[in-house]
C-alpha positions in Angstrom: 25.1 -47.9 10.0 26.5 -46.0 13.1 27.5 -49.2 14.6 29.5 -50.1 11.2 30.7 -46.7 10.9 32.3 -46.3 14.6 33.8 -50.0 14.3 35.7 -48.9 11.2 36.8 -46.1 12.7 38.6 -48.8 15.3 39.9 -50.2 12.9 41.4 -47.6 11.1 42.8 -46.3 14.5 44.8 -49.3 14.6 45.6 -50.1 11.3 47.1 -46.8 11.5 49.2 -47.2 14.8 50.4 -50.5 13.9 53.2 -49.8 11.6 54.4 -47.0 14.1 56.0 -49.3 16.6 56.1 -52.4 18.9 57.3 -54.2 21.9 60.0 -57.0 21.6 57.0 -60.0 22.1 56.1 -59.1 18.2 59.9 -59.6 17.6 59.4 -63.0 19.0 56.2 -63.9 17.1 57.5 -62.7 13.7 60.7 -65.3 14.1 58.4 -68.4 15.4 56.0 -67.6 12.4 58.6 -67.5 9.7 60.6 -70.3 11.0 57.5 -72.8 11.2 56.5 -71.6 7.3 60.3 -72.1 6.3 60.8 -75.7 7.8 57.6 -76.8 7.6 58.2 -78.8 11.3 56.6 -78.7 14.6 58.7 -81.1 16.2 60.8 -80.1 18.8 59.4 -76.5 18.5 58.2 -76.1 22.0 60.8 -75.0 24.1 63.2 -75.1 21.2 65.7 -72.1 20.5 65.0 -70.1 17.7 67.2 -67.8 15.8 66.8 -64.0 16.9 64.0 -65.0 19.2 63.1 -66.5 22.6 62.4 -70.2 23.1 58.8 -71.1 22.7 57.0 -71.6 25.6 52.8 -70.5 24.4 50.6 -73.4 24.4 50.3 -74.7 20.6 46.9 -72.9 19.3 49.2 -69.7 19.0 52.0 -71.2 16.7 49.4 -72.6 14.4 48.0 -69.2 14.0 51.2 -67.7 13.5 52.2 -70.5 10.6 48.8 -69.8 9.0 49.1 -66.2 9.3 52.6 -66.2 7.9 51.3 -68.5 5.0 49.3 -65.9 4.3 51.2 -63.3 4.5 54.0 -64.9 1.7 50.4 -65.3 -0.4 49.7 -61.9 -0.2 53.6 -61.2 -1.1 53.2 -62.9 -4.4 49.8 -61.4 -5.6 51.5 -57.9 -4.9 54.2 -59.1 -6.9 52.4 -60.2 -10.0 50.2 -57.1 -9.7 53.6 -54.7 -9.4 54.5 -56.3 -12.6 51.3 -56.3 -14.8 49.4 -53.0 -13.5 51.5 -49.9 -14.8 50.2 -47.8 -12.1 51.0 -50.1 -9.5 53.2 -48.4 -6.2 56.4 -50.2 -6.4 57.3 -48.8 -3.0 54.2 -50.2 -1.4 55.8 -54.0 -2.0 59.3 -53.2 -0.8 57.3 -51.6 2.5 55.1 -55.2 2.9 58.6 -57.1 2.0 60.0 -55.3 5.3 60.8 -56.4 8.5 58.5 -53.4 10.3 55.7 -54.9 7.9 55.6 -58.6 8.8 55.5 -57.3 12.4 52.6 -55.0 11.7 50.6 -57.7 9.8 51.3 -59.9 12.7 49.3 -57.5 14.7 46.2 -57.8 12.5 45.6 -61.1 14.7 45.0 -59.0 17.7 43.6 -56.2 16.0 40.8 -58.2 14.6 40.3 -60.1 18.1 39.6 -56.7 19.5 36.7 -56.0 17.4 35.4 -59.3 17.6 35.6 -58.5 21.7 34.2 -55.2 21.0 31.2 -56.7 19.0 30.2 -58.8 22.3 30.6 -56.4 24.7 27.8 -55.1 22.9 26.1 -58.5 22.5 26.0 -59.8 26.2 25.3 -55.9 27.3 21.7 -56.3 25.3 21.0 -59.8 26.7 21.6 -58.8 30.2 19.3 -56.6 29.9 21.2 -53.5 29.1 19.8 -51.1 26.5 21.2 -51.5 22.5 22.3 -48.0 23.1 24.2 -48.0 25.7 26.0 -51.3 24.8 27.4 -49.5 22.3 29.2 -47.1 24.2 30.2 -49.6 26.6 31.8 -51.2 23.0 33.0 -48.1 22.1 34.6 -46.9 25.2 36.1 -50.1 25.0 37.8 -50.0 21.4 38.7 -46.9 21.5 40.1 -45.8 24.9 43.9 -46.4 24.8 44.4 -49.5 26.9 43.4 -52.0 24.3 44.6 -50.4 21.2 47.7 -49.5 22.9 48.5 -53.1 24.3 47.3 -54.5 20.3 48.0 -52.4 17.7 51.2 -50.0 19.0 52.5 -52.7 21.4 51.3 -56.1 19.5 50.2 -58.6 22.3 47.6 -61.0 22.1 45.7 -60.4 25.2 43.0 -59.3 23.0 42.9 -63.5 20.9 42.8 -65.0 24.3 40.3 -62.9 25.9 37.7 -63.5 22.7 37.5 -66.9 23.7 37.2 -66.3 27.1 34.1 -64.0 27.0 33.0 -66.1 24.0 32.9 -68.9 26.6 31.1 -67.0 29.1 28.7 -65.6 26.3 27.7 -69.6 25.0 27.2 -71.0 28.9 24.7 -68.4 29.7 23.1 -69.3 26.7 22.2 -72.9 27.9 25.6 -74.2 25.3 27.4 -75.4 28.4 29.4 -77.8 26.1 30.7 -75.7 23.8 31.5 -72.9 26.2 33.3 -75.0 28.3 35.5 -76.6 24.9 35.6 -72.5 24.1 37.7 -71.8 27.6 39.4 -74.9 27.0 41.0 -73.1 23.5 41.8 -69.5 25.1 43.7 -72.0 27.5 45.4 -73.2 24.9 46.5 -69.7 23.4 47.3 -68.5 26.6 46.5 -69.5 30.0 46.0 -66.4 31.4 42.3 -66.9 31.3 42.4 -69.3 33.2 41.8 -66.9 36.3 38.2 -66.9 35.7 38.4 -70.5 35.9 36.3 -70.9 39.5 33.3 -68.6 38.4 33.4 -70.6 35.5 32.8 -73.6 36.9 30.7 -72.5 39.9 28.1 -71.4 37.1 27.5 -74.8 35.6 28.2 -76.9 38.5 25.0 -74.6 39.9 22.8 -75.5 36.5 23.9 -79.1 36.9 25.4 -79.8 34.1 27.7 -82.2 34.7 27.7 -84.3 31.7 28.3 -81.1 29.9 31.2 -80.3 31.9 32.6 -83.9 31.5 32.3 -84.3 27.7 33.6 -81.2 27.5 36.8 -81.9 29.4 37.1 -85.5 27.7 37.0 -83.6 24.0 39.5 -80.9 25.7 42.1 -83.4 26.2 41.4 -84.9 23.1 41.9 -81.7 21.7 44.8 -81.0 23.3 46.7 -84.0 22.4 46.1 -83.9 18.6 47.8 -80.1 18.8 50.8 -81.2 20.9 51.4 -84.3 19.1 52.8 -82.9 15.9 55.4 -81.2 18.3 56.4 -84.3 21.0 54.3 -87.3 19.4 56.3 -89.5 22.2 54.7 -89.6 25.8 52.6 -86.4 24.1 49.9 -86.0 27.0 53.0 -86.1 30.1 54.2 -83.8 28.5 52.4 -81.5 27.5 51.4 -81.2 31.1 54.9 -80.9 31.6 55.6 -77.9 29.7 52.4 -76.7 30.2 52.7 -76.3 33.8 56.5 -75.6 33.3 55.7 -72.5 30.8 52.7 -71.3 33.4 55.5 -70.1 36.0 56.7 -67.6 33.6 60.6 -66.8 32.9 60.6 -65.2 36.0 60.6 -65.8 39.4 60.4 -62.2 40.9 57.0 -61.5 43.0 56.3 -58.2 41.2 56.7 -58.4 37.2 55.5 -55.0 36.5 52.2 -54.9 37.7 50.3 -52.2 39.3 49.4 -54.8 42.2 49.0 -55.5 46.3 52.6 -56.7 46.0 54.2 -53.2 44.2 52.2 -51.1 47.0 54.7 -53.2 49.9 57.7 -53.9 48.4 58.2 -51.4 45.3 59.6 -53.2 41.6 62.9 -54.5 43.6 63.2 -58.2 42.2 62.2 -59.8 45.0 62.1 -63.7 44.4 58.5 -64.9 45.2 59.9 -67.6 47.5 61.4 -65.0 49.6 60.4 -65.8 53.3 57.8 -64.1 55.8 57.2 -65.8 58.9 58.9 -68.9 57.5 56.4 -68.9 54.6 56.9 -68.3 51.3 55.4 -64.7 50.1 54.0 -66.7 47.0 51.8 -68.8 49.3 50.4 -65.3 50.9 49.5 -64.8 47.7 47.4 -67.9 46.9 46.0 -67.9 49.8 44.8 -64.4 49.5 43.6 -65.2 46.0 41.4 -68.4 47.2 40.0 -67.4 49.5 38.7 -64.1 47.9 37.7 -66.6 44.9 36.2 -68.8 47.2 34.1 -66.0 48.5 32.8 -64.7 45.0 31.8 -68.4 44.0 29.7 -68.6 47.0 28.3 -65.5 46.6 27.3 -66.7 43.1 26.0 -70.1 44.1 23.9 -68.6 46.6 22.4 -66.1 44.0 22.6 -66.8 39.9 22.0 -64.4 37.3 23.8 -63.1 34.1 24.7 -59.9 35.6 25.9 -62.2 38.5 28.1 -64.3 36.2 30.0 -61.5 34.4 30.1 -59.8 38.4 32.0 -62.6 39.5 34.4 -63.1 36.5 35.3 -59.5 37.0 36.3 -59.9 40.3 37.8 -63.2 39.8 40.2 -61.9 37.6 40.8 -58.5 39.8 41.7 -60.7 42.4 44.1 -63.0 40.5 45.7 -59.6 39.2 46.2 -57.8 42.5 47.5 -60.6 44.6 48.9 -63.3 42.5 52.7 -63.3 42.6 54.8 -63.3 38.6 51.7 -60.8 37.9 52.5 -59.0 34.5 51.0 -55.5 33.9 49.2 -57.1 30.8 47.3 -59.5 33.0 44.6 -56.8 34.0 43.0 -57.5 30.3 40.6 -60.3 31.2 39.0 -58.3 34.0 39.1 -55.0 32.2 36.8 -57.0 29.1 34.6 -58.2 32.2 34.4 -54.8 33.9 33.6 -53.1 29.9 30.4 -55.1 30.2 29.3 -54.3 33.4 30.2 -50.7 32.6 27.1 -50.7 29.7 24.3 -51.6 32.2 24.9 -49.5 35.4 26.3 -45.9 34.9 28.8 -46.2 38.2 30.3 -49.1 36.5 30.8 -47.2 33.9 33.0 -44.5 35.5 35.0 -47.5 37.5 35.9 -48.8 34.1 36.9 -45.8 32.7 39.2 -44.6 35.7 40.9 -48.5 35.7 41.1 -48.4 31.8 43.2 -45.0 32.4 45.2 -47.0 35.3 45.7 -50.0 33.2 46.9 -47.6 30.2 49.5 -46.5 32.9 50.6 -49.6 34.0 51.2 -50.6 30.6 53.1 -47.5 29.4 55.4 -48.1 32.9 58.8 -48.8 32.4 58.4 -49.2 28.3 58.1 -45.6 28.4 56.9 -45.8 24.2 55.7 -43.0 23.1 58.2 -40.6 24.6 55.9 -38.7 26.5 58.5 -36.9 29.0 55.4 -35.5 32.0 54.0 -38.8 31.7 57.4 -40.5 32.5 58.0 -38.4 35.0 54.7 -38.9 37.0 54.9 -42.7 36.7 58.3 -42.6 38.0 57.1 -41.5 41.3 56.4 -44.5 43.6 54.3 -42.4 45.8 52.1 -41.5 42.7 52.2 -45.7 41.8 51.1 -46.1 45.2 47.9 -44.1 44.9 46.5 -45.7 41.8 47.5 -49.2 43.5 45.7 -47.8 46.8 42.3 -46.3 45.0 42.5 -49.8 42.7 42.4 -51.5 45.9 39.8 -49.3 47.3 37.6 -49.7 43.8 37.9 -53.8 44.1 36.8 -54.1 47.6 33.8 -51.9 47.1 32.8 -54.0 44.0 33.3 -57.0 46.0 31.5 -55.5 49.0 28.1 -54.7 46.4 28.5 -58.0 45.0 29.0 -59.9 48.5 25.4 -57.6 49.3 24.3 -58.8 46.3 23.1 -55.5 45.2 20.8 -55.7 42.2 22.2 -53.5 39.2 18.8 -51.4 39.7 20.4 -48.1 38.2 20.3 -49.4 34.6 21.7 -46.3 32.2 
């Protein structure tokens, strides 16, 4: 019951935040979402111009969601309707609120709210088959759901990092469970929200390369692309599998170019938020190929590290890092991007207490970096100390400092011997 109790309370933390306010991405969604419902067509969507919103450019699980969800919403509409009119006691005012523009963006949330619970939940989970204790997988859950970072970034901002990243640690969850086929179709689908997962893509396949499960890994990527071409092809259904790729690849890049996209990264501690192009040249080589470079070879590092030595504390070790790595030094890096290694680094932080405090000191610098330069709430001291590059500086320095030391225990392949 105290389990039930404290996810409710989550959930009525951000049921209650999500009517307060939101980014311009939820501006975005509410558009694609009514315009798919309304006409009905997918053809031509991706990439298409929209009326009061960007062009699309998510992969296609997303925009089904969002026509389902704003199916249901409309449903919804019409049962509060027919219940204004036949229950006297009804609040009118309540169905002129849901009618509302701020409304349709707030249920729109509910997609990541839920996600976040669901994340929550196996946190918990893969805490207590590691080996962690049922107790303290809770509070790893609960640190996790209710410190600000992931109901900010879902319920008061209304991104989806939360959808993706389900799918992701569900993935991670079903291949140390010996379902190597359906984890690998599960990474496949958070792909196909968003490929942002995709950073922990090398541990990934390290893992189950290692347990030699190849024809796991095959069929796998055979029903992927299957997959993948039955969800594109109601929007191109000529060349569909070119293209896809296409776009796919095209919409990876990002809308910008610039080497630092807000992210409290390697790249902000040398050159500052100026909007430096990440082709801009060093030594006659592009600065976006320092960054690659950088990131492989770190990743390279970690996946030998983890085919040397396999475990399930191991695994979830190295998809932490993996993703650390990919935010700190990849170039286009978004200050959202953090979120797959900050569900990673929950996990670790319910079976050894140090981890613990690491997550809680990045979940406060993540909280940060996502409060930069939206400044929402007004919260004028907090401004003002993140408008100090010196003071940016030092979380991006002690965020350095905190990855190499985790990469240095798991390099040592230091035992997590100081279960809570």
């Amino acid at each position: 019951m105290k389990k039930v109790f404290l996810f409710f309370c989550a959930l009525a933390l951000r049921l209650a935040v999500a009517p307060v306010y939101h980014h311009s991405d939820p501006d975005n969604y509410y558009y694609w979402g009514k315009y798919l419902w309304k006409t009905k067509d997918f053809l031509g969507f991706l990439g298409k111009s929209i009326p009061n919103a960007m062009p699309a450019t998510y992969p296609p699980v997303f925009y089904y969601l969002l026509f389902v969800w704003r199916g249901l919403y409309e449903f919804l509409e019409k049962i509060l309707w027919w219940l204004n009119l036949k229950v006297a006691f009804f609040p009118s005012n309540f169905i002129f609120w849901f009618q509302s523009y701020g409304a349709g963006i707030a249920f729109n949330k509910l997609i990541a709210i839920v996600a976040d619970l669901f994340c929550g939940y196996l946190i918990l989970k893969i805490v207590k088959e590691i080996g962690g204790s049922r107790k303290f997988g809770l509070v790893a859950a609960i640190a996790f759901l209710f410190l600000p970072a992931s109901w900010y970034i879902s319920a008061y901002w209304g991104q989806i990092e939360s959808l993706y990243s389900l799918f992701v640690l569900l993935s991670f969850f079903l291949v140390f469970k010996d379902r190597f086929l359906w984890g690998t179709m599960t990474l496949g689908l958070s792909a196909l929200i968003k490929p942002t997962g995709l950073f922990v893509l090398p541990v990934f396949l390290v893992y189950v390369l290692k347990k030699k499960k190849f024809i796991d890994l095959i069929l796998g990527g055979v029903f992927l692309v299957l997959i993948a071409y039955l969800l594109y092809f109601p929007f191109q259904p000529i060349n569909t599998l070119p293209w896809a790729v296409s776009f796919y690849f095209g919409s990876f890049k990002g809308e910008l170019n610039y080497l630092v996209s807000n992210a409290f990264n390697f790249w902000t501690l040398l050159f500052g938020f100026d909007q430096r192009p990440d082709n801009f040249l060093f030594l006659g080589v592009p600065l976006f190929s320092y960054g690659f470079l950088i990131f492989l070879s770190i990743a390279g590092g970690i996946c030998f590290g983890l085919w040397k030595k396999q475990s399930k504390e191991k695994l979830f070790f190295a998809a932490f890092l993996c993703a650390f790595a990919a935010f700190l030094f990849l170039p286009r890096m978004h200050e959202r991007y953090f979120f797959t290694a900050y569900i990673f680094l929950a996990i670790l932080s319910g079976i050894n207490k140090k981890y613990f405090y690491i997550f809680i000191i990045m979940s406060i610098f993540h909280f940060f970096n996502l409060y930069h330069f939206w400044w929402h709430p007004k919260i004028p001291w907090l401004i003002g100390l993140l408008s100090n590059m010196t003071v940016i500086r030092g979380i991006i320095g002690i965020s350095l400092g905190i990855f190499l030391y985790t990469l240095i225990n798991f390099l040592k392949n230091e035992p997590f011997d100081n279960h809570r």
